[in-house]
C-alpha positions as CSV (number, residue, x, y, z in Angstrom):
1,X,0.0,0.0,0.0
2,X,1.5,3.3,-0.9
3,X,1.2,6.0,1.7
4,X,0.9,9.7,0.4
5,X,3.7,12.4,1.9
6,X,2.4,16.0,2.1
7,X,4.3,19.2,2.9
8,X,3.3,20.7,6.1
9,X,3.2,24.2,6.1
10,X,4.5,25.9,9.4
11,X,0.9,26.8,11.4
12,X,0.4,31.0,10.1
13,X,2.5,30.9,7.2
14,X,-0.5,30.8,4.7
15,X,-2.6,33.0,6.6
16,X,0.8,35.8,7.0
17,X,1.2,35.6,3.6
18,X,-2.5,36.3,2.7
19,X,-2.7,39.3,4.9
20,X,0.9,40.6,3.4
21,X,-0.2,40.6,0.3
22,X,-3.8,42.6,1.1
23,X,-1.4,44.9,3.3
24,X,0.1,45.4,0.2
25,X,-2.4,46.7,-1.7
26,X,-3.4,48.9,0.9
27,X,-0.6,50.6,0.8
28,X,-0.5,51.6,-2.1
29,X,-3.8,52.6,-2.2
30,X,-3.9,56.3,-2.2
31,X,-5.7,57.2,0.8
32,X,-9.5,59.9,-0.1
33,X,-8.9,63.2,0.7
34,X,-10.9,65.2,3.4
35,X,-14.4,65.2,2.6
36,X,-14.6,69.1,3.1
37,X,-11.8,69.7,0.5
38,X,-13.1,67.4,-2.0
39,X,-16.7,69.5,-1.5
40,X,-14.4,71.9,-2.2
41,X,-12.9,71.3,-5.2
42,X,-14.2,71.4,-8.4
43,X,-12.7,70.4,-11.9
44,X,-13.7,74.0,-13.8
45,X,-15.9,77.2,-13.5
46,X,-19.1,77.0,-14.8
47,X,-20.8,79.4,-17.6
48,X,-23.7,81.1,-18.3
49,X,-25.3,80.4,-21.6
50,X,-28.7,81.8,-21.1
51,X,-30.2,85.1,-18.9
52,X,-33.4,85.4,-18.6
53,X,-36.5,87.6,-16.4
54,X,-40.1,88.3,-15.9
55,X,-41.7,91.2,-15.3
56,X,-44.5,89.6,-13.4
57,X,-45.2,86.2,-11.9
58,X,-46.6,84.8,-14.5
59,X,-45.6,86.7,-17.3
60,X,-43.2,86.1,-20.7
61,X,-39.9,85.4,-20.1
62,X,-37.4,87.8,-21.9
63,X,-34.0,86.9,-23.1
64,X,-31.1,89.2,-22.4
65,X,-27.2,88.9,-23.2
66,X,-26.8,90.8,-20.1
67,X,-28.5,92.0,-16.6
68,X,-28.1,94.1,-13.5
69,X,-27.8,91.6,-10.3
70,X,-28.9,93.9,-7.2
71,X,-27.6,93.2,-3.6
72,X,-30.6,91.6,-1.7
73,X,-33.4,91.8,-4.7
74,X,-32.6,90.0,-7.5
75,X,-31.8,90.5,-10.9
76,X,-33.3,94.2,-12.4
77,X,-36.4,93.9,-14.0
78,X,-37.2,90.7,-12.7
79,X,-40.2,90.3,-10.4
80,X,-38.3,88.4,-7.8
81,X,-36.5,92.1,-7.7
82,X,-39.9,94.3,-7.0
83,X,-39.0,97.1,-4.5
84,X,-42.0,96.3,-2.9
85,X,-41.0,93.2,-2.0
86,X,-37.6,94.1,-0.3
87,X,-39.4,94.8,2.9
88,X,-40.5,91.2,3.4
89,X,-37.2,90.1,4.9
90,X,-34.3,88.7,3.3
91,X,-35.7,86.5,0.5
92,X,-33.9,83.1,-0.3
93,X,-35.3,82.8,-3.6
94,X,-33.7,85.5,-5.4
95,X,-32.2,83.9,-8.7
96,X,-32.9,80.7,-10.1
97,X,-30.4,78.8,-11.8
98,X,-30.7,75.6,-14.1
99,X,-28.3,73.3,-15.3
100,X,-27.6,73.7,-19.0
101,X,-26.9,69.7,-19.2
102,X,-30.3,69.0,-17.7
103,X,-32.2,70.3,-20.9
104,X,-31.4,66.9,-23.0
105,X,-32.2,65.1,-20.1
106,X,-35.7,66.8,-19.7
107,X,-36.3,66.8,-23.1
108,X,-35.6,62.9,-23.6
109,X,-37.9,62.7,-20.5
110,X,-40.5,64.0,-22.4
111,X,-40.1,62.6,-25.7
112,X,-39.3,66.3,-27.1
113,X,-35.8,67.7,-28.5
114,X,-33.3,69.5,-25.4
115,X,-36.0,72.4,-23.8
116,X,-35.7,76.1,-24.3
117,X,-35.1,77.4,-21.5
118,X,-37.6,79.9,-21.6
119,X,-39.7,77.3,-20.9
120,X,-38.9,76.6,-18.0
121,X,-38.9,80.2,-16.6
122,X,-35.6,80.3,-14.4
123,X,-33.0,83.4,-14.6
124,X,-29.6,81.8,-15.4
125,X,-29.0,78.6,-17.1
126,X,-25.2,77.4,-16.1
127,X,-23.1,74.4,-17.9
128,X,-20.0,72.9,-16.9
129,X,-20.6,73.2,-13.5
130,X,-22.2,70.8,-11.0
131,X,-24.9,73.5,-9.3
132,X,-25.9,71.2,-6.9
133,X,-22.3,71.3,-5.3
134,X,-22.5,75.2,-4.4
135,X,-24.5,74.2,-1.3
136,X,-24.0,76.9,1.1
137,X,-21.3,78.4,-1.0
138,X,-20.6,81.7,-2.7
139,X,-19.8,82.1,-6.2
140,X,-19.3,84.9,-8.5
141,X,-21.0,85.7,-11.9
142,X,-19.6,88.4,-14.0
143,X,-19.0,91.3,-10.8
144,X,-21.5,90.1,-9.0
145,X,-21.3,87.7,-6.0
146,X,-24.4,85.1,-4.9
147,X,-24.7,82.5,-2.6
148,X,-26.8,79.4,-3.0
149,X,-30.0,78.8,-1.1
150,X,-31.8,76.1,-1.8
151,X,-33.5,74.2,-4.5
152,X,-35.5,75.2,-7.3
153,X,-38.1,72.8,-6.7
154,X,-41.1,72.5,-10.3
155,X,-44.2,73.9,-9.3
156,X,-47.6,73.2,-11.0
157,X,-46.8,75.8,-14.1
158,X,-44.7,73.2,-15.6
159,X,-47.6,71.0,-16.2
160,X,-48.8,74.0,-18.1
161,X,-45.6,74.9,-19.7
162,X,-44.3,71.9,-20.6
163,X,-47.2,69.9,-21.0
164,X,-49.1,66.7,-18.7
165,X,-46.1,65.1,-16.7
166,X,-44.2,68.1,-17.3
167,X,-44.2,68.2,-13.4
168,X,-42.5,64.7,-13.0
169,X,-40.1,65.6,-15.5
170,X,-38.0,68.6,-13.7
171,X,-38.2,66.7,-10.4
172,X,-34.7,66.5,-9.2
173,X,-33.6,68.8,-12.3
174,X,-35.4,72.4,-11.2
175,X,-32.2,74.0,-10.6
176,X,-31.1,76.2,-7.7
177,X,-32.0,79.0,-5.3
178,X,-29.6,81.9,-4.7
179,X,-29.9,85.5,-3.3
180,X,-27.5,88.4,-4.3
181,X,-24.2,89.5,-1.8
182,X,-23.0,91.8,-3.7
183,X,-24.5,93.5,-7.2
184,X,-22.8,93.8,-10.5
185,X,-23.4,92.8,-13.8
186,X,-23.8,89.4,-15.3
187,X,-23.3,88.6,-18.6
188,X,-24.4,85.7,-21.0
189,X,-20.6,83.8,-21.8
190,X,-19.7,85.0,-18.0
191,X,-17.8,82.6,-15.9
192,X,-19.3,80.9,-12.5
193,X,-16.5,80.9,-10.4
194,X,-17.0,79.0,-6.8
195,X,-15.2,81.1,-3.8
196,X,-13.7,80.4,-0.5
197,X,-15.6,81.1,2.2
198,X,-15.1,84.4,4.2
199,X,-12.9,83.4,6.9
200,X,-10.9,81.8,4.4
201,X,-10.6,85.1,2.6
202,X,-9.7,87.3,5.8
203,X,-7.1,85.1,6.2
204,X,-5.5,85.3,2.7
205,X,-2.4,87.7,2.5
């Protein structure tokens, strides 16, 4: 009868070597950065392609190349930017952005070509920037400086403007809320350019 030899390992060895060789890659894993400084950092400044206001609640929308942003209003000529309405408090919905990019996607989720942004009825449409990741940050359009707010969220005018579903459509892809810091003029082709916040600023020689 023939009688099978095996090697016997010394008791660890296979388990050491396992764990080397996972240490290993760990290592040279790089490790994340900081989640505050990757909030931070972003890969280029936005753009606006489109400017837009109305008059009154639910009138036209009027295209401009270029517009007056005013410290605690809005943007001149726009109804968010009555007088009148200055003496309400400090208003969080000021301007309302859009993502440029988002105007295929609406437009596929509606069966219709990318949407005009009139259409939609928001101030500023913006591309190359995520507009989302400005939470609680300022940025500067043009020689004007805004912070964001909030969210744009779709009311029921959609359903008119863009037709039944129109609603479902811009949830999640209404855009942002900002209010005006400091005025100056924005310009269609004007860069949106994300800043550090104040204390960082102070401190910058």
């Amino acid at each position: 009868m023939q009688t099978s030899t095996s090697t016997t390992m010394p008791p660890g060895t296979a388990r050491s070597s396992a764990a080397a060789g996972i240490g290993g890659l760990w290592r040279r894993r790089t490790q994340p950065a900081p989640l505050a400084a990757m909030m931070a950092r972003f890969p280029q400044a936005g753009r606006v392609v489109w400017i837009g206001i109305r008059a009154g609640k639910r009138g036209a929308v009027e295209p401009l190349e270029q517009v007056e942003a005013q410290a605690g209003l809005g943007l001149a000529g726009d109804h968010y930017a009555q007088p009148e309405r200055a003496g309400r408090g400090q208003r969080k919905r000021q301007v309302t952005l859009i993502q440029a990019e988002h105007l295929a996607v609406l437009g596929a989720l509606l069966g219709e070509p990318p949407i005009d942004p009139a259409r939609l009825r928001r101030n500023l449409v913006v591309s190359g920037i995520n507009l989302l990741a400005l939470k609680d940050k300022r940025f500067r359009i043009g020689s004007a400086v805004l912070v964001m707010t909030g969210l744009a969220h779709p009311c029921s005018r959609m359903e008119e403007t863009l037709g039944a579903g129109g609603y479902n459509a811009m949830r999640g892809h209404g855009g942002i809320t900002a209010a005006v810091l400091t005025s100056g003029t924005l310009a269609v082709g004007d860069l949106v350019v994300p800043l550090d916040p104040p204390d960082a600023d102070a401190g910058a020689d």
